[in-house]
N, C-alpha and C positions, 0 to 999 in steps of 0.2 A: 379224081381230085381229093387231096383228105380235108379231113376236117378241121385240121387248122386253119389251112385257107379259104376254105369258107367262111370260118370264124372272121378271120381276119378280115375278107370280103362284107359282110355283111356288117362288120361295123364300121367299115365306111360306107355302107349303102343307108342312106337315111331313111327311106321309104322302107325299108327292111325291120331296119332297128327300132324306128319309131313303130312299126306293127308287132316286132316282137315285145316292146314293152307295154306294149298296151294285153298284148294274148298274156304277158306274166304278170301287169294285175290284174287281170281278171280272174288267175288262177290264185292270188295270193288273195284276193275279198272272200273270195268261195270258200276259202282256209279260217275266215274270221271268224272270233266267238260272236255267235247272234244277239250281240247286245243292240239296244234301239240305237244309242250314236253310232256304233258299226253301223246296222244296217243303213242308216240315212248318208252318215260321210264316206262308207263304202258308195252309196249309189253317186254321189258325186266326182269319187274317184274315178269311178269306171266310166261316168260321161266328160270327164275333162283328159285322161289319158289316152280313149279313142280320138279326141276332138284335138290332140295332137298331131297324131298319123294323118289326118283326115284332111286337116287344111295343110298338111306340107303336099300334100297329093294336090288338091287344089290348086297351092302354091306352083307347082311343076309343069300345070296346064294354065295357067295364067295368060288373059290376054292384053295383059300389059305389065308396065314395071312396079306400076302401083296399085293392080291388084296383087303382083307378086308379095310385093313388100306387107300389104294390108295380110297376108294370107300366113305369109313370116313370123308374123309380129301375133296375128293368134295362138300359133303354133308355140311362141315362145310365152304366152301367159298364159296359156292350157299345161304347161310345163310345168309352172313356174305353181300353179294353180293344184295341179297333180301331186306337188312337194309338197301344201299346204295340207291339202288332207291326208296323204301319207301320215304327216308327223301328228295330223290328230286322231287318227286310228288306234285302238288297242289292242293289240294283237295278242296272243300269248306268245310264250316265253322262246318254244322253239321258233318262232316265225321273227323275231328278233331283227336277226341277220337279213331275213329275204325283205324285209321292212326297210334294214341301211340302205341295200344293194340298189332297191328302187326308188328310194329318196337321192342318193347317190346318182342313177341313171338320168334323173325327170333331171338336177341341177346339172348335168351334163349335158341333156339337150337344151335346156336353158341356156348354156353358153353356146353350143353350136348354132343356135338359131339366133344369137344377140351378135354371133361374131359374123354371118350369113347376111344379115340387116347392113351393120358396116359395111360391111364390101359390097353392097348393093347402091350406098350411094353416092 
């Protein structure tokens, strides 16, 4: 199989894509200058970007509709919450870009999991 199709697989797999964006901040914190609000809004980042992945997995084993939807609805303000400390982080200059991409990513699952909730009831 190449890796386009993977590519392409995996981002429609959400339990995927929500793990890989959690493994790429974790690598983009690790990349931050050690200033004190780095490290305090880094450690934030990296508990609300796992706490994504973590209740859509939840979410998936749910034993009902309402803890599905309760499980959803974290998923999508650990998201949303993720983009929050993104945009207060200071990164330097080359990490710029990997800074957009992941602010970019979290308000994409943000809408996957708000569009997810709709169609749920």
């Amino acid at each position: 199989m190449s890796q386009i199709t993977n590519s392409k697989q995996n981002k429609y797999n959400l339990e995927e894509r929500t793990f890989n964006f959690t493994k790429r901040v974790n690598r983009y914190v690790n990349k931050l200058p050690k200033t004190i609000s780095n490290l305090e809004n880094g450690k934030q980042l990296v508990k609300a970007a796992g706490s994504v992945g973590a209740n859509y997995i939840e979410a998936n084993e749910a034993l009902s509709k309402k803890d599905f939807k309760l499980r959803i609805k974290i998923s999508k303000k650990e998201s949303k919450e993720s983009r929050y400390w993104l945009r207060l982080i200071e990164p330097l200059e080359k990490e710029l870009k990997g800074q957009e991409a992941l602010i970019k990513e979290a308000t994409e699952l943000m809408k996957i999991f708000g569009s997810i909730l709709e169609k749920s009831k």
